[in-house]
C-alpha positions in Angstrom: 119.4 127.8 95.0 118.1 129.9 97.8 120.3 130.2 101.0 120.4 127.8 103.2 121.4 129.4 106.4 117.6 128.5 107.8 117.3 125.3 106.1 115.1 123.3 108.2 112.7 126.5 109.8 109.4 125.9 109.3 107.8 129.5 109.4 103.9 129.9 108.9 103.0 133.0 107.6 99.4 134.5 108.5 100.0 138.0 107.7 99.2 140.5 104.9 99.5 143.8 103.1 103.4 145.1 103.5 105.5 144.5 106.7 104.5 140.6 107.9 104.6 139.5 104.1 107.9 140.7 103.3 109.2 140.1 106.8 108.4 136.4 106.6 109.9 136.8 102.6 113.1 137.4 104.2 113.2 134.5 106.1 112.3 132.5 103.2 115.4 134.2 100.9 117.0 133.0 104.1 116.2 129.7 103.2 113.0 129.1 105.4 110.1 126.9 104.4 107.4 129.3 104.7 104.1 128.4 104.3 101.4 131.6 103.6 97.8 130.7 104.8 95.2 132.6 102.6 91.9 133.1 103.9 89.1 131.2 101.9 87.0 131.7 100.6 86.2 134.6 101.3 88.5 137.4 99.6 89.3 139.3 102.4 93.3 139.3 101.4 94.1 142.9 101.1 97.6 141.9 99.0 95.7 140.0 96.5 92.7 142.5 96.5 91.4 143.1 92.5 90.0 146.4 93.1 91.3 148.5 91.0 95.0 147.9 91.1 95.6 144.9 89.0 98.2 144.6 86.9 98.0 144.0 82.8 98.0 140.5 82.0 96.3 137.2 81.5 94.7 135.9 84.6 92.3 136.2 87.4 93.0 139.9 89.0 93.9 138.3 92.3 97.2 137.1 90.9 98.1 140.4 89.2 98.7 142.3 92.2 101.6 144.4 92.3 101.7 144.1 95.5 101.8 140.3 96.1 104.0 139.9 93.7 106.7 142.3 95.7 106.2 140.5 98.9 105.7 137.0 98.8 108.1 135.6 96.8 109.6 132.1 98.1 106.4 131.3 100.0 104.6 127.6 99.5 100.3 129.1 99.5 98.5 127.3 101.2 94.4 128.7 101.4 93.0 127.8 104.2 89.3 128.7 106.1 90.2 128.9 109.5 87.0 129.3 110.6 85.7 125.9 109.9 86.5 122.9 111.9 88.1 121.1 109.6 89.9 124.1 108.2 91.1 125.0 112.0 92.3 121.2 112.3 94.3 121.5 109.3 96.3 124.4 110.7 96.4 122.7 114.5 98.2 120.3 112.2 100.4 122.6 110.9 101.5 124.5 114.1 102.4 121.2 115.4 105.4 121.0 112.9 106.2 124.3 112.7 108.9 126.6 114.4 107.5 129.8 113.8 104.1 131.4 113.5 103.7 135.1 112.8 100.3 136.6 112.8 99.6 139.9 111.8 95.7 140.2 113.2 94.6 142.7 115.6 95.3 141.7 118.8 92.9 138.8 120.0 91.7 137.5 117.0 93.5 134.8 116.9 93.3 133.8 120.5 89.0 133.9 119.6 88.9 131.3 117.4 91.5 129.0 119.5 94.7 130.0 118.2 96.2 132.4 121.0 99.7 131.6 122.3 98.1 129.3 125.0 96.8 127.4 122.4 100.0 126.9 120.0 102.2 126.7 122.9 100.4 123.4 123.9 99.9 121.9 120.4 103.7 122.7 119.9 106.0 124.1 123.1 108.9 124.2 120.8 107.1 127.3 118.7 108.2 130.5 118.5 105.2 132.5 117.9 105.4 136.4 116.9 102.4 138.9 117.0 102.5 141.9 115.1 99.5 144.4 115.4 99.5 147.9 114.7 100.0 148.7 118.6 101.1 145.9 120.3 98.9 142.6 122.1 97.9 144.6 124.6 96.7 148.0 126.2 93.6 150.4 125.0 94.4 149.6 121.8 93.9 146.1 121.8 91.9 145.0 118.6 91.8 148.0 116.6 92.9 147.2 112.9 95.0 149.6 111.5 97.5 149.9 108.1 100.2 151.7 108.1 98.7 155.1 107.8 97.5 154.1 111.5 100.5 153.8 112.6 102.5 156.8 110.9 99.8 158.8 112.6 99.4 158.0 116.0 103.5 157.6 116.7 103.5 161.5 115.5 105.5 160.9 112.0 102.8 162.5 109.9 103.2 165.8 111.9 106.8 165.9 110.8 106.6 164.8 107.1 106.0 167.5 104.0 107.0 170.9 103.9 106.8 174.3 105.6 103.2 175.9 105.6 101.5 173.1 103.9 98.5 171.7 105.1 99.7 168.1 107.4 97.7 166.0 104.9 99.8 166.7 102.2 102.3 164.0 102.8 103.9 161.1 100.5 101.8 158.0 100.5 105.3 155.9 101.7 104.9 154.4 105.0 108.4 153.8 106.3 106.3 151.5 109.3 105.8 149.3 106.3 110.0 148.9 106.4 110.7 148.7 109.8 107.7 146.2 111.0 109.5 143.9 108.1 113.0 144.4 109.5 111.7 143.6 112.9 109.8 140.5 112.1 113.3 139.0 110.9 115.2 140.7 114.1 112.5 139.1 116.2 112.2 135.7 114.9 115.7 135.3 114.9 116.1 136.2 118.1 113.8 134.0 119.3 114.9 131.0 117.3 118.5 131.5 119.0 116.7 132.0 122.2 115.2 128.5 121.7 118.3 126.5 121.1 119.7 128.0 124.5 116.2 126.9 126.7 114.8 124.1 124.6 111.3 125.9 125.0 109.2 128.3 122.8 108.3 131.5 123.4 105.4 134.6 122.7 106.7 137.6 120.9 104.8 140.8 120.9 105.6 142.8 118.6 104.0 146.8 118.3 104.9 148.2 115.1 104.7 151.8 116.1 106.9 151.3 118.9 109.1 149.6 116.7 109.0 152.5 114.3 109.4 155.4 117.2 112.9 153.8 117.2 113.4 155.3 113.9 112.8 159.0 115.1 115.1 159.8 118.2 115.9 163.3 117.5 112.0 164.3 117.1 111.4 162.6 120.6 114.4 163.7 122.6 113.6 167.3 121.1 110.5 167.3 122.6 111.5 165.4 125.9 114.3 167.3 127.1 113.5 171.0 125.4 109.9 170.8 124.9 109.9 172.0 121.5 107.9 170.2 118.4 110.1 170.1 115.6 109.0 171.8 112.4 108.0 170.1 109.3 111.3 170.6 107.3 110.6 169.3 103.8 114.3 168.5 102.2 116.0 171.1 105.1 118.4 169.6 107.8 118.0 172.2 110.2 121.9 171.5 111.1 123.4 171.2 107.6 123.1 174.1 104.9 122.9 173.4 102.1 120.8 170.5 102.0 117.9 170.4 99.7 116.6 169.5 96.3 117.3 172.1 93.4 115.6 172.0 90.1 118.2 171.6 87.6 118.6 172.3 83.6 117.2 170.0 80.9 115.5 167.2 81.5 115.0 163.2 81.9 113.2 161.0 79.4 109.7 159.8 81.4 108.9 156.2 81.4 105.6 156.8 79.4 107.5 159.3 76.7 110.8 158.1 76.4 110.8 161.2 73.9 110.1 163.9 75.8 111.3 165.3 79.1 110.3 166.5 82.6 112.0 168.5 85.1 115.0 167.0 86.4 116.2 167.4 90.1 119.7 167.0 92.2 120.1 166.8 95.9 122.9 169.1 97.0 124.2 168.5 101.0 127.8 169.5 102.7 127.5 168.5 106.1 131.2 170.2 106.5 133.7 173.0 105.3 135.6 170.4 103.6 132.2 169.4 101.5 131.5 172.9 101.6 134.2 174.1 99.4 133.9 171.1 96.7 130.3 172.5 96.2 132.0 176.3 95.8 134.5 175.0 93.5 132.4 173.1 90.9 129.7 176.1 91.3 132.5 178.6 89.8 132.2 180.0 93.1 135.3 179.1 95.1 135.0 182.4 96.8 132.2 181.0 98.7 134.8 179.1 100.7 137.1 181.8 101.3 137.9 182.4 104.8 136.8 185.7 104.8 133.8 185.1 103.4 130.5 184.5 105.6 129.1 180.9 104.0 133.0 179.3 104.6 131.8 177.9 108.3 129.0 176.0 109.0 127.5 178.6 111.2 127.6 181.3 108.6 125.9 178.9 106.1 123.4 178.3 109.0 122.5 181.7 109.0 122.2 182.6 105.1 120.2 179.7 104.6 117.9 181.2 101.8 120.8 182.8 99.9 122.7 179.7 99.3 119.6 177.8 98.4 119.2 180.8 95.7 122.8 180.2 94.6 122.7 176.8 94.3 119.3 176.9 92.2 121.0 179.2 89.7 123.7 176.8 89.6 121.5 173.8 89.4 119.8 175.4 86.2 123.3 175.3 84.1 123.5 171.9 83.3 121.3 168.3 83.9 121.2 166.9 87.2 123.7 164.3 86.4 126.3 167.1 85.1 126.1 168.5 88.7 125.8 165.9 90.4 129.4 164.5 88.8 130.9 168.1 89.0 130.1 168.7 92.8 130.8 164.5 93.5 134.1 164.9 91.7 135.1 168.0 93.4 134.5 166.4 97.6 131.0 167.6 97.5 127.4 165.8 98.4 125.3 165.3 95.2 123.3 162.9 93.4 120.3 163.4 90.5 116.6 162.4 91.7 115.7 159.6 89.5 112.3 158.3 88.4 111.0 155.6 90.6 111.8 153.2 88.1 115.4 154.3 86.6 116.6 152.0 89.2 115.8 149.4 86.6 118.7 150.7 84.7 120.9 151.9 87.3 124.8 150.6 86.5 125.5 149.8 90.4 122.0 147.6 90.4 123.3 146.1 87.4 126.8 145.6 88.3 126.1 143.7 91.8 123.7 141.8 89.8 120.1 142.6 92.6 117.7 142.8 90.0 116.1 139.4 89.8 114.5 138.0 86.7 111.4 135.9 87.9 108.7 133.8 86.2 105.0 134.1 86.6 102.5 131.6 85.1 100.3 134.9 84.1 102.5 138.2 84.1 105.7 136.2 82.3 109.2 137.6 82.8 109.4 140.3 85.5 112.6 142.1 86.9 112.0 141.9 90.3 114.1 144.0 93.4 116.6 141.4 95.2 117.7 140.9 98.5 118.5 142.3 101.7 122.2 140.6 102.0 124.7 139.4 99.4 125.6 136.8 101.5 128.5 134.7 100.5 128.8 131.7 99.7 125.3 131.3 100.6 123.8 133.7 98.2 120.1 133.7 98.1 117.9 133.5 94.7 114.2 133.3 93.8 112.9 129.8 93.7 109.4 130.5 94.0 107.9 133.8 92.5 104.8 135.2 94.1 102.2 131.7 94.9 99.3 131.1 92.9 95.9 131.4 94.8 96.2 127.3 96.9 99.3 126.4 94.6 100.5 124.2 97.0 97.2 123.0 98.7 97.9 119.3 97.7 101.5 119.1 98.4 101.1 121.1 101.7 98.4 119.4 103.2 99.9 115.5 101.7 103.1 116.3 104.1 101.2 116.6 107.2 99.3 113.5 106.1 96.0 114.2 104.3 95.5 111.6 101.9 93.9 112.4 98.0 90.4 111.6 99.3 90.4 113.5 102.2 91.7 117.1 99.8 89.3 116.7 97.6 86.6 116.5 100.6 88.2 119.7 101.8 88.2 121.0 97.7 84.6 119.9 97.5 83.3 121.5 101.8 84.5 124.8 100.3 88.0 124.8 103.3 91.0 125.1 100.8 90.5 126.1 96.7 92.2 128.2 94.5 89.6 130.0 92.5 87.7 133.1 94.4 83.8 132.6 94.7 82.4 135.1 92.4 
């Protein structure tokens, strides 16, 4: 059984894509009923979308989606047009109930159609209502839509991502804003819930994602704010620590695809200190690298023979598999560890041992081994109870509890408000 530390929190969730979906997933692993409202029926849900990316399986495309099924697990689905007057009664209903609504639309949309915190603060004065847009409710920004690209752009991330001399849109496609707008939406809520019990009263949270994500870079900014200097795009570097980078090491690991052959294996080498510094000379077969006399044994030496340990360390790295060095330099007080493949997590012995892989049931895509939780929480451990919903799986039993009788679903079924097949 899921935890039950929010047992009782009603949370609606109108978000999509990364950050508000899992955000409001963690609150339900938390044990919050959260209810997701899908747009209908229009397809305009960018986490169910069926271009392209659907997964194999039986099944309509919009519930193969990799990434629905990653971030909406524990969720009641409830579709939902908003637009219509019977659909916008339905979720007056709703808010009425509820403790939490979090909304990840640019900022005004709601409030255009009737549902701005002026609005849900009347129908329910006891909600706690948090908005999430790319840049916050307000300012010059206000209803711009953005996605995470936006956002890693305009706080300056992008400028310091990738490596030395290449071109700034060579950068990895992971958005860390995606991370730290879902951390915040649980920070926030939370906060506000606790807020609540002290006044009795509900409030507005705004909530700017790249300002909550600046947070993350406090080095970049204060470099620039008290020296005036733009730090350089680093790639693996520390521009403190030597080593620290990524070495290419001998043999090779079995690729998903071709468990027979192999690819070019990697191993992240780091020694922050002369202590980590010497482990690394001493499983190297260089423990004259440490000597005192020698000019890598402090950290400023190694700062200024930068490239010559990196060529070192490569030679090194090319005597055995990334996991040989890795356990030679771990074992002997260094900093090591092989680069896996993104999914050798799967059969990872620490994932295994704390038991965080999940095994979860879908109607179409069977038995999956989904990623686990945030916190191992005890004794209220969370679980999955509900994998990713089905497109209006819960339309009946969602709209019976706030008192819709058979008749008056199957009007709403029949006007085209709440379904759960996509018009084609």
């Amino acid at each position: 059984m899921t935890s039950k530390m929010l047992e009782g929190i009603r949370v609606i969730d109108m978000t999509e894509v990364w950050a508000g979906p899992m955000g409001n997933s963690l609150l339900a692993d938390l044990g919050a009923d959260v209810i997701k409202i899908e747009s209908f029926p229009r397809q305009s849900s960018i986490t169910r979308t069926s271009r392209g990316v659907a997964l194999d399986g039986d099944g309509p495309p919009w519930e193969r989606n990799s990434l629905h099924h990653m971030a909406n697990r524990n969720k009641r689905n409830l579709t939902l047009n908003i637009r219509s007057d019977e659909g916008a009664e339905a979720l007056r209903k709703l808010i009425s109930i509820a403790d939490v609504l979090v909304d990840g639309y640019s900022a005004g949309t709601l409030q255009r159609i009737g549902f701005g915190w002026d609005d849900v603060h009347e129908l329910n004065p006891n909600l706690v209502m948090l908005s999430m847009p790319g840049w916050g409710v307000t300012g010059p920004y206000q209803g711009y839509v953005t996605l995470g690209s936006g956002l890693d752009s305009t706080s300056g991330h992008a400028m310091l991502r990738g490596y030395p001399g290449q071109p700034v849109e060579e950068i990895p496609s992971i958005l860390h804003t995606d991370a730290t707008g879902a951390l915040g939406v649980v920070q926030a809520v939370l906060a506000g819930l606790f807020q609540r019990e002290k006044n009795d009263n509900g409030m507005f949270i705004d909530m700017s994602q790249t300002e909550a994500f600046v947070w993350q870079m406090p080095g970049a900014t204060a470099e620039y704010d008290l020296n005036g200097r733009v730090p350089p795009r680093l790639g693996n570097a520390d521009p403190h620590v030597v080593p620290h980078g990524c070495y290419r090491a001998g043999g090779g690991e079995a690729s998903e695809a071709s468990p027979e052959s192999s690819e070019p294996s990697w191993v992240v080498i780091a020694a922050r200190n002369d202590a980590q510094w010497h482990g690394i000379a001493t499983a190297s077969g260089n423990p004259e690298w440490a000597d005192i006399e020698h000019p890598w044994s402090t950290v400023v030496g190694r700062l200024r023979a930068r490239a010559d340990i990196d060529a070192g360390l490569a030679a090194y790295a090319a005597t055995g598999t990334a996991e040989e060095i890795s356990d030679a330099i771990s074992t002997a007080g260094g900093i090591a560890a092989p680069v896996k493949h993104a999914v050798s997590f799967l059969s990872d012995p620490q994932f295994a041992e704390r038991g965080w892989l999940q095994s979860v049931e879908h109607a179409y895509m069977g038995l999956q081994l989904m990623p686990g939780f945030l916190w191992s929480i005890s004794p209220d451990e969370a679980s999955v109870e509900i994998p990713c919903g089905l497109l209006g799986e819960r339309n009946h039993e969602i709209l019976e509890e706030i008192g819709y009788t058979d008749k008056e679903i199957s009007e709403l079924e029949d006007s085209g408000v709440i379904g759960n097949v996509y018009p084609t």
